[in-house]
DSSP file (Angstrom, degrees, kcal/mol; ACC not computed):
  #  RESIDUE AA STRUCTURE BP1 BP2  ACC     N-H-->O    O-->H-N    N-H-->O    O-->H-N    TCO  KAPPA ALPHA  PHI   PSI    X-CA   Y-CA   Z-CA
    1    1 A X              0   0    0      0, 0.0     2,-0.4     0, 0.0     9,-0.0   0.000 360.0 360.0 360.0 165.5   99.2   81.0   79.9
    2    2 A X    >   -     0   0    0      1,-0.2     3,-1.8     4,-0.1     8,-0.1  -0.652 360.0-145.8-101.0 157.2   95.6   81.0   80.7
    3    3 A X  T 3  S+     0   0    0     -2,-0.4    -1,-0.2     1,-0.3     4,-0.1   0.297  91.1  77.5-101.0  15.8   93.5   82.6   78.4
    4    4 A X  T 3  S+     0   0    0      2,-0.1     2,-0.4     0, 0.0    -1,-0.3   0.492  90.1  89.3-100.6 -34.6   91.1   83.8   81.1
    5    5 A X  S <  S-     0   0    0     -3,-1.8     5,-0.1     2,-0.0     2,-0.0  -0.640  77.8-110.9-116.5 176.6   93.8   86.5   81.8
    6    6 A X    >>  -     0   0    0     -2,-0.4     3,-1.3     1,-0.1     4,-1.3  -0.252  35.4-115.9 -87.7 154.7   94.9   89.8   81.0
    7    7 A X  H 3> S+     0   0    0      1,-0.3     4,-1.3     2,-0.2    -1,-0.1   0.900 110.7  69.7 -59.8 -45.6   98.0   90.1   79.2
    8    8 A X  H >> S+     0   0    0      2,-0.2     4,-1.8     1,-0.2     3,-0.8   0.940  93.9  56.1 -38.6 -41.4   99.5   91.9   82.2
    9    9 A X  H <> S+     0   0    0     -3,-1.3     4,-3.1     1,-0.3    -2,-0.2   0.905  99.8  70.1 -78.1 -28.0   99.6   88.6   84.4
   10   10 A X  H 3< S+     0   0    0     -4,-1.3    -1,-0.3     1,-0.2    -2,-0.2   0.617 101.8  32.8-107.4  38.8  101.4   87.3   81.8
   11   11 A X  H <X S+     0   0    0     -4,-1.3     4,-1.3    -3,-0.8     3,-0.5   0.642 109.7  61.3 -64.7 -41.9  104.3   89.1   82.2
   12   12 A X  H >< S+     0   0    0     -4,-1.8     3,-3.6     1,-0.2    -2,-0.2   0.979 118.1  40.0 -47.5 -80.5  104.1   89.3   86.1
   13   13 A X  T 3< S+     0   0    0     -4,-3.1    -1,-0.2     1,-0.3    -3,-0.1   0.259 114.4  51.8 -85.1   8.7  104.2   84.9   85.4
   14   14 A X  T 34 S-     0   0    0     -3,-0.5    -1,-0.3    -5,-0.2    -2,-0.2   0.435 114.5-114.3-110.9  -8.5  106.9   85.1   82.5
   15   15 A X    <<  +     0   0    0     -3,-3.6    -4,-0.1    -4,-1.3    -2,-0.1  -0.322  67.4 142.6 119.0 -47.5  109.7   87.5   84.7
   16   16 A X        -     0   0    0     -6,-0.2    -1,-0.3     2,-0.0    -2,-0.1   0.256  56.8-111.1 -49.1 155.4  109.3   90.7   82.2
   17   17 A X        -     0   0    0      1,-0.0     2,-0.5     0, 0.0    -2,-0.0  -0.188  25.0-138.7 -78.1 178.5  109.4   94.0   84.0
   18   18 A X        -     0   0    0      2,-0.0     2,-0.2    -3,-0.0    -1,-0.0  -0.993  22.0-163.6-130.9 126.1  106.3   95.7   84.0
   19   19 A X        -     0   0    0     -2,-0.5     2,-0.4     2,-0.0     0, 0.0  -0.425   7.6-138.6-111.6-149.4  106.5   99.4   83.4
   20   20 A X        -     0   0    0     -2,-0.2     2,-1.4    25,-0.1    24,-0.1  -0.971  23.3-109.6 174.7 138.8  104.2  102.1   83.9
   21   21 A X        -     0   0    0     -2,-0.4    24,-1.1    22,-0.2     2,-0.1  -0.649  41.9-146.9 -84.1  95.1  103.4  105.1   81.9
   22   22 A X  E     +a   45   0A   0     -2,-1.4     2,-0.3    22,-0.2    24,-0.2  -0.295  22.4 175.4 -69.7 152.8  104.7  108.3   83.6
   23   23 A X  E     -a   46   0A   0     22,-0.9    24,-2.5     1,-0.2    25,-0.2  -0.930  41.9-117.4-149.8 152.7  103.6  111.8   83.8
   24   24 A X  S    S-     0   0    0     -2,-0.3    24,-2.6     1,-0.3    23,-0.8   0.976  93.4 -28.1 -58.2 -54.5  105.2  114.8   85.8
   25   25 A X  S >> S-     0   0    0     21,-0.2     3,-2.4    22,-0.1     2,-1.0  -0.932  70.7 -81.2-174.2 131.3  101.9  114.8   87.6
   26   26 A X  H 3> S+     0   0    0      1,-0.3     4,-1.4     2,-0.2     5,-0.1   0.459 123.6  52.5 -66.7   6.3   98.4  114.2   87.7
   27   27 A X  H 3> S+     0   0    0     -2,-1.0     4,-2.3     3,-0.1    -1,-0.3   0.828 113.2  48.7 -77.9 -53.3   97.4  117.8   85.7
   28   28 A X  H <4 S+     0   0    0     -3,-2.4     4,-0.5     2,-0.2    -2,-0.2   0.580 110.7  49.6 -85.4   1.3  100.0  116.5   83.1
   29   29 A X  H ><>S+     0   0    0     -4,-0.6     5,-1.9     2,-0.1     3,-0.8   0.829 116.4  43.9 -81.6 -54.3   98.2  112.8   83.0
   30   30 A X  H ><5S+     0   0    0     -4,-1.4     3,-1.4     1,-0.2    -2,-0.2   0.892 108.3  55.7 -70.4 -13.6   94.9  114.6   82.6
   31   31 A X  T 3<5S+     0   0    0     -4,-2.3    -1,-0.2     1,-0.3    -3,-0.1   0.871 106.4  52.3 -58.3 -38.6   96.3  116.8   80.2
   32   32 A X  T < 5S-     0   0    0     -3,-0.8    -1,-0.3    -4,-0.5    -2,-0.2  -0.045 126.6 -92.4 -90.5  17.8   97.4  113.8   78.1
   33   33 A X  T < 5S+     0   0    0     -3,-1.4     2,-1.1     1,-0.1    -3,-0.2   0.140  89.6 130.6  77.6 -12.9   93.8  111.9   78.0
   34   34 A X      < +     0   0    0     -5,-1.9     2,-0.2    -6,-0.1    -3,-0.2  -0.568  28.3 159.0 -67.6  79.3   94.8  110.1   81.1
   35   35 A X        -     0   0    0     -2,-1.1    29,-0.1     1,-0.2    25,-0.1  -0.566  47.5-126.0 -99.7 172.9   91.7  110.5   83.4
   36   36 A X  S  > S+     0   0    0     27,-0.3     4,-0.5    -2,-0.2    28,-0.2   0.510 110.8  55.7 -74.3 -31.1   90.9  108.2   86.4
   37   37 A X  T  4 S+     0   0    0     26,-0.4     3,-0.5     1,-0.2    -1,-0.1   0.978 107.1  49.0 -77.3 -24.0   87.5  107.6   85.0
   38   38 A X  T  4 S+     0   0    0      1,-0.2    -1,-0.2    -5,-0.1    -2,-0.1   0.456 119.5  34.8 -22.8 -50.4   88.9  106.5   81.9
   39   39 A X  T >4 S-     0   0    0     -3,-0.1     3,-3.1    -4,-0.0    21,-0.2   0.200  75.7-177.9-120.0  22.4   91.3  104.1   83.4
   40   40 A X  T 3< S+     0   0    0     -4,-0.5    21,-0.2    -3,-0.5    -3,-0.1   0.239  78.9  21.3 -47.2 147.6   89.7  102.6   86.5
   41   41 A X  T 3  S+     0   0    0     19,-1.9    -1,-0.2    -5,-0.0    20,-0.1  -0.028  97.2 158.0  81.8 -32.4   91.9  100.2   88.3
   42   42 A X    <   -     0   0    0     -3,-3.1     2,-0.3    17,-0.1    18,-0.3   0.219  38.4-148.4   0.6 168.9   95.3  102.1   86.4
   43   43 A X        +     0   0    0     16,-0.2     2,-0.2   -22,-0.1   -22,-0.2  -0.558  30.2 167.1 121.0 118.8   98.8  102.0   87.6
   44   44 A X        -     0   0    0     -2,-0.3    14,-0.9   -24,-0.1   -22,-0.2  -0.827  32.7-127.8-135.6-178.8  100.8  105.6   86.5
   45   45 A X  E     -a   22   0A   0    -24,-1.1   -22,-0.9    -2,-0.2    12,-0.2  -0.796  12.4-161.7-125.1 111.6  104.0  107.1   87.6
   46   46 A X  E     -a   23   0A   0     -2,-0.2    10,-0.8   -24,-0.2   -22,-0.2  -0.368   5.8-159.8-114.6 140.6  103.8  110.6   88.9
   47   47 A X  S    S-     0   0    0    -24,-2.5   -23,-0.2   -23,-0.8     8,-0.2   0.691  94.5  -2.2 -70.9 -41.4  107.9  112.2   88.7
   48   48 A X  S    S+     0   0    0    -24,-2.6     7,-0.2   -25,-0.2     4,-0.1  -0.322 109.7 108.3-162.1  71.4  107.0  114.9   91.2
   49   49 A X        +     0   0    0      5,-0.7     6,-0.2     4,-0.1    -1,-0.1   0.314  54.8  81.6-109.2  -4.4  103.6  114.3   91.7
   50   50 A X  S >  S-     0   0    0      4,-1.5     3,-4.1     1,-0.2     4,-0.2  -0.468 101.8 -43.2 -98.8-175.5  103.4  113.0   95.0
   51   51 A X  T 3  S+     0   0    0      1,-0.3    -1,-0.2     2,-0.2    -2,-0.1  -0.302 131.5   3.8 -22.3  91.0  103.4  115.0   98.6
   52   52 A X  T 3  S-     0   0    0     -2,-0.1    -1,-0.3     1,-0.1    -2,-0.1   0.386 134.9 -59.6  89.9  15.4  106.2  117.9   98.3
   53   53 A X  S <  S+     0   0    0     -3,-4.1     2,-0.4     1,-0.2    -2,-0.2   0.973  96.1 142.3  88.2  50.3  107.1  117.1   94.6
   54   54 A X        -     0   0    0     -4,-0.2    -4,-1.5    -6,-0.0    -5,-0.7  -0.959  53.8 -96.2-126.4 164.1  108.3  113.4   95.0
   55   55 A X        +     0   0    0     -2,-0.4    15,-0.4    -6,-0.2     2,-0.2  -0.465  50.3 161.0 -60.7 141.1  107.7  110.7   92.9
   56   56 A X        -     0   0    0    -10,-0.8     2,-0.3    13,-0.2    13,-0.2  -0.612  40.7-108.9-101.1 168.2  105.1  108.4   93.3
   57   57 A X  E     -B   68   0B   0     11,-1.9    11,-2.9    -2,-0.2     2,-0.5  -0.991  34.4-162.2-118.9 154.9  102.8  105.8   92.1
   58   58 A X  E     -B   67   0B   0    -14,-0.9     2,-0.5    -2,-0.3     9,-0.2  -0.989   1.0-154.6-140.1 145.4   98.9  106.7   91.5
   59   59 A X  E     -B   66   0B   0      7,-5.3     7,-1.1    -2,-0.5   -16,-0.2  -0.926  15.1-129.4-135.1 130.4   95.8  104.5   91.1
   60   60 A X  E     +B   65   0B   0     -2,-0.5   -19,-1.9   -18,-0.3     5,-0.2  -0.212  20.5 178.2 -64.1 121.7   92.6  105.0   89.5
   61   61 A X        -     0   0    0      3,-2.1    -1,-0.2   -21,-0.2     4,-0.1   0.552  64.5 -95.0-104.2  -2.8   89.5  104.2   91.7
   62   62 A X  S    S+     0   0    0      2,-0.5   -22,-0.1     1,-0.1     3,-0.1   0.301 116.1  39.7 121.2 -26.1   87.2  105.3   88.8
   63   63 A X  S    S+     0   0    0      1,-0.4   -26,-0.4   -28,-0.0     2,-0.4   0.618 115.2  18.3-130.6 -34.8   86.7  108.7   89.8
   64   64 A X  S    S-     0   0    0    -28,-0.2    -3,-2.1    -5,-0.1    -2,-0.5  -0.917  73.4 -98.2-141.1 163.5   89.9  110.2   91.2
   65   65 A X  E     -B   60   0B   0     -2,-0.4     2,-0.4    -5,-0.2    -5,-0.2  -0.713  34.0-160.0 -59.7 102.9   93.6  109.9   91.3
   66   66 A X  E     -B   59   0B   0     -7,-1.1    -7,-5.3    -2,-0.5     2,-0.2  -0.895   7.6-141.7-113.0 147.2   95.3  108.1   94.4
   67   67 A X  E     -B   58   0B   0     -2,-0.4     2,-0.5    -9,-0.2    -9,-0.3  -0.702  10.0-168.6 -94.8 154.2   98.9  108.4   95.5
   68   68 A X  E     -B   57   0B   0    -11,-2.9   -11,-1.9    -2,-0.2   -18,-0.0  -0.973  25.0-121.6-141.5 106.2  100.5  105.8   96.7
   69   69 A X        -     0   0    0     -2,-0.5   -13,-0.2   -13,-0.2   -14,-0.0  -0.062   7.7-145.8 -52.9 161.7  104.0  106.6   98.4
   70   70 A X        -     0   0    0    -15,-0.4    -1,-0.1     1,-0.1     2,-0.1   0.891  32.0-165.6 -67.0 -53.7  107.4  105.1   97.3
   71   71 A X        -     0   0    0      3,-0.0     2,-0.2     2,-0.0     3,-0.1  -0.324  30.2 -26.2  82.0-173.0  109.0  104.9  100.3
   72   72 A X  S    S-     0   0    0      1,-0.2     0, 0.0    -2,-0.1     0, 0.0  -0.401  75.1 -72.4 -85.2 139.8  112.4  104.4  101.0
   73   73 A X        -     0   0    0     -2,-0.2     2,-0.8     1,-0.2    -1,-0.2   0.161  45.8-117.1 -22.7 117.9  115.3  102.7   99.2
   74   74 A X              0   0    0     -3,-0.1    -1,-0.2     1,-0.1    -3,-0.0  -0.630 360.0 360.0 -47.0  86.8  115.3   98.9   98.9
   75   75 A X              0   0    0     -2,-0.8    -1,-0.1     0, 0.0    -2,-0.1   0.328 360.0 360.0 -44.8 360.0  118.7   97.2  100.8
């Protein structure tokens, strides 16, 4: 693999899942040392963090937490 990247891409370029560190919510991320200034660029997975208590994904921009919907079920 090339040694110019982060261990993450390889995985992406060897098939392995990638998982993501979950938290109820972004109170219980920061609660857990998990700040967005801390982690800029980050990947979490909120369980019923997003908009009405649903799960989500959030990404660190450096300063604050953004949520990023699921959306709907895959076919």
């Amino acid at each position: 693999m090339g040694k110019d990247l982060p261990r993450g891409h390889e995985k992406i370029r060897s098939g392995e899942q990638i998982q993501f560190a979950t938290f109820t919510n972004v109170a219980a991320a920061v609660a857990a040392g998990v700040t967005a200034a801390q982690f800029p660029r980050r990947i979490i997975h909120l369980s019923a963090g997003g908009t009405g208590g649903v799960p989500c994904l959030a990404i660190s921009d450096g300063t604050n937490w953004k949520q990023v919907a699921i959306g709907i079920s895959a076919i």
